[in-house]
C-alpha positions in Angstrom: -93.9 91.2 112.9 -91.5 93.9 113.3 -89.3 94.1 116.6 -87.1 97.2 117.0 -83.9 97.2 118.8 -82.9 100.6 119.8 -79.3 101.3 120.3 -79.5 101.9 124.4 -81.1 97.8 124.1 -77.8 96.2 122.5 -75.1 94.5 124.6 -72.0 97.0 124.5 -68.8 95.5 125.7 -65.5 97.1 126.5 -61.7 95.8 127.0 -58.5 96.0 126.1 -56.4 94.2 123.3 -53.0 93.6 121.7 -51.7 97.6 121.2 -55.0 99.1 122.2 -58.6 98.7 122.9 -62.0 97.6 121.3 -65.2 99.0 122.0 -68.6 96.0 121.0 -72.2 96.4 119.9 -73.1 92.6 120.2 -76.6 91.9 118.9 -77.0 88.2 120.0 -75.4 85.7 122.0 -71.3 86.0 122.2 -68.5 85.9 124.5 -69.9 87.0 128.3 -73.0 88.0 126.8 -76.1 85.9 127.2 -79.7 86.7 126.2 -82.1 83.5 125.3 -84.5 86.1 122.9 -81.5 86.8 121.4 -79.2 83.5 121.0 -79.4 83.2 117.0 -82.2 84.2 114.4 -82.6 81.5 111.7 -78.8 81.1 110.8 -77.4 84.1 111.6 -75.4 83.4 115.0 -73.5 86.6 115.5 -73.8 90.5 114.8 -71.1 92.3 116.2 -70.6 95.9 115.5 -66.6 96.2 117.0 -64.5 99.7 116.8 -60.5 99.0 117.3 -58.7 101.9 118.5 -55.4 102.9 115.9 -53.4 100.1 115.3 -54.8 97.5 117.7 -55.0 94.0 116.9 -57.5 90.8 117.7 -54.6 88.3 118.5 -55.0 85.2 116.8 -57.7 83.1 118.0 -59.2 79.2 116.9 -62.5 79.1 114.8 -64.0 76.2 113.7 -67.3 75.4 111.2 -68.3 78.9 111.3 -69.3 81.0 107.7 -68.5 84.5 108.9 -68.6 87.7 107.0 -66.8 91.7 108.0 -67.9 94.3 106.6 -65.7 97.4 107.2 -67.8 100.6 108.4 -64.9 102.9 108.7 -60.9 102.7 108.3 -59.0 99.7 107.2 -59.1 96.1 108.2 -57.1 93.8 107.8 -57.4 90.0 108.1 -54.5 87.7 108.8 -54.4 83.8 109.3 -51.7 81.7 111.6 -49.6 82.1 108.3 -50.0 85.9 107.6 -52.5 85.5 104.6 -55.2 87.8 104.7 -56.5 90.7 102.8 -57.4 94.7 103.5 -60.9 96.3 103.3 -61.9 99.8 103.2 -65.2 101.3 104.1 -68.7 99.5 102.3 -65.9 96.2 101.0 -67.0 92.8 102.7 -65.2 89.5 103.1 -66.4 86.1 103.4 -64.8 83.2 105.5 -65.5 79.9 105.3 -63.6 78.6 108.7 -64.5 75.0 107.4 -62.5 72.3 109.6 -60.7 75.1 111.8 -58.3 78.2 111.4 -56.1 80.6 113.7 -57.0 84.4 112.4 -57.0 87.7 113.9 -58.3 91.0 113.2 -56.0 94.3 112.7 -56.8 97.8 112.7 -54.5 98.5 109.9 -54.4 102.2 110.4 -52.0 103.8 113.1 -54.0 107.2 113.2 -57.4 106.4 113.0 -60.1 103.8 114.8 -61.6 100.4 112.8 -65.0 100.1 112.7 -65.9 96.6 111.1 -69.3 94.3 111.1 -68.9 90.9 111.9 -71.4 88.0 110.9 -71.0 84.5 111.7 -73.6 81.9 110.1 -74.7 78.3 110.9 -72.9 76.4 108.0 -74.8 73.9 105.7 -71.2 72.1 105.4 -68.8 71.3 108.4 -65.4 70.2 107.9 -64.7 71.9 104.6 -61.4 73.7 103.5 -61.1 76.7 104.7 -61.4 79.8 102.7 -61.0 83.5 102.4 -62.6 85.7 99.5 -63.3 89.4 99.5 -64.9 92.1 97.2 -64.5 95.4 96.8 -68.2 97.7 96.8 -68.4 101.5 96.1 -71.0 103.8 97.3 -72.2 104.6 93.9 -73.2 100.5 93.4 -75.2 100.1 96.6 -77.0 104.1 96.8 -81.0 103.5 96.9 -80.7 100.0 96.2 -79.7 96.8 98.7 -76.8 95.6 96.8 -76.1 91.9 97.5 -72.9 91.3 99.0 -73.1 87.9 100.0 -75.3 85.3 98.4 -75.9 82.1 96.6 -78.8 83.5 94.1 -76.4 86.8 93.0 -73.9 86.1 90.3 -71.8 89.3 91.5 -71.9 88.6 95.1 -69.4 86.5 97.2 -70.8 82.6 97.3 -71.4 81.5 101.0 -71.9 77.8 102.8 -74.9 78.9 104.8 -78.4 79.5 103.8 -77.9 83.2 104.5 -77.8 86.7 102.0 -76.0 89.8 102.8 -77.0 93.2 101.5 -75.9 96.8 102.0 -77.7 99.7 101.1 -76.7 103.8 101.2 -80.0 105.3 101.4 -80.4 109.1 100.3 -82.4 111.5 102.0 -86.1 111.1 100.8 -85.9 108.1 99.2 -86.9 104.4 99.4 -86.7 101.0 99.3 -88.8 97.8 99.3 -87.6 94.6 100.4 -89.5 91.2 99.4 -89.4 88.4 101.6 -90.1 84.9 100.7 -92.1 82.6 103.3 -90.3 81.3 106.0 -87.7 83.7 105.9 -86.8 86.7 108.4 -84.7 89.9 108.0 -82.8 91.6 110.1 -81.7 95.1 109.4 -79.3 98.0 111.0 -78.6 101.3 110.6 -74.8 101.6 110.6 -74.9 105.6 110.4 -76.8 108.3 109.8 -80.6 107.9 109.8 -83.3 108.1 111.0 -85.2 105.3 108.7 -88.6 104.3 108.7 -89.2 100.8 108.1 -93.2 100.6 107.7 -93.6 102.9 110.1 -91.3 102.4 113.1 -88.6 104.7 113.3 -85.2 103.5 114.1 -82.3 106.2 114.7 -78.6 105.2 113.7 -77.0 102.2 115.8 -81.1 100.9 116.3 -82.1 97.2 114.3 -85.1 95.9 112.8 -86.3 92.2 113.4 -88.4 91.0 110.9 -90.2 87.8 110.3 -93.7 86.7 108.9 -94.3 89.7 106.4 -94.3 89.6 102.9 -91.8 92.4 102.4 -91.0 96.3 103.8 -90.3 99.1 103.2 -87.5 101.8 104.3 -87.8 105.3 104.1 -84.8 107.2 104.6 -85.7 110.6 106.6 -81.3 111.8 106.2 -78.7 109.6 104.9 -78.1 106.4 106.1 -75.8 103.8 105.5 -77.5 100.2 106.0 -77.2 96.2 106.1 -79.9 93.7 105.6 -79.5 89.7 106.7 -81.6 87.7 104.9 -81.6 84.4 106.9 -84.3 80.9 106.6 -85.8 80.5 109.8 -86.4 77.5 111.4 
């Protein structure tokens, strides 16, 4: 089963933060925003697609047992915790958190002339009450060009190691060409098109901003009618 989500469908939320605004995609469940078909999809419990105008910040907020992963989509981000640790990602690096037993961090647009586009993921742990901890890797577009490049996984040598039954890809899709995705039983996938597009995934078209849920198929495949920028969740369902 394949459900599209086109872009007019997703939550959008609005408001203004420390030194600037934010604009939100929310996919499921966050915040003000309440949809039951839409509250969590195995363990992935948040997709937010968030743009920071220059140099605005996320003040520093709680967290507790959460596995999150950012992915930056355009700019530079910049993590920080209640004791100024953090780390910088450009556009196509990720970062994994694992907010264990609880943290203070915020987010930062760390650019003062340019808006921060930046994924974030938040997954059901398998482990509550662990240390907290923050690890990050940098990805080119030449590793992850016709080919969903893991970015966070358990089963990937190369890819950042995460408490949650979860997988993390990101693809940049050329013009013309394709890719096949295998999906084990009892598992669902949930796929968006950061920019550029339109993609077919078997036959449904989805235009940039516009997500695919999948679940009980043996795999898919995504055709790329322009050039498209793309991240797969690989979750267990329940």
């Amino acid at each position: 089963m394949i459900i599209i989500r086109l872009p007019e469908t997703i939550y959008q939320a609005h408001g203004t933060i420390e030194n600037g605004t934010f604009h939100g995609r929310w996919h499921f469940a966050f915040d003000q925003y309440y949809d039951p078909e839409y509250e969590r999809f195995g363990t992935l419990r948040v997709f937010n697609d968030d743009t920071l105008s220059p140099g605005a910040t996320w003040p520093l907020h709680p967290h507790r047992d959460n596995e999150v992963v950012t992915y930056c989509a355009a700019g530079e981000f910049r993590h920080a915790d209640e004791h100024g640790k953090g780390g910088i990602l450009k556009k196509g690096w990720v970062q994994h958190t694992t907010v264990g037993r609880g943290m203070f961090h915020s987010e930062i647009n760390n650019l003062p002339d340019a808006p921060l586009r930046f994924l974030q993921m938040w997954f059901i742990p398998s482990v509550r009450g662990s240390n907290p901890k923050v690890e990050q890797k940098a990805v080119e577009q030449a590793e992850r060009t016709n080919r969903f490049l893991p970015l966070v996984s358990n089963i990937h040598a190369q890819a950042l190691p995460i408490l949650s039954d979860a997988l993390v890809f990101s693809c940049f899709l050329q013009k013309g060409k394709a890719v096949n995705y295998h999906l084990d039983s009892g598992r669902g996938a949930y796929l968006y098109v950061l920019e550029g597009g339109p993609v077919e995934v078997d036959g449904h078209r989805l235009p940039a901003l516009a997500a695919a849920k999948i679940r009980d198929e043996a795999g898919f495949k995504v055709q790329a009618q322009a050039d498209a920028e793309l991240l797969l969740v690989d979750v267990r369902l329940p």
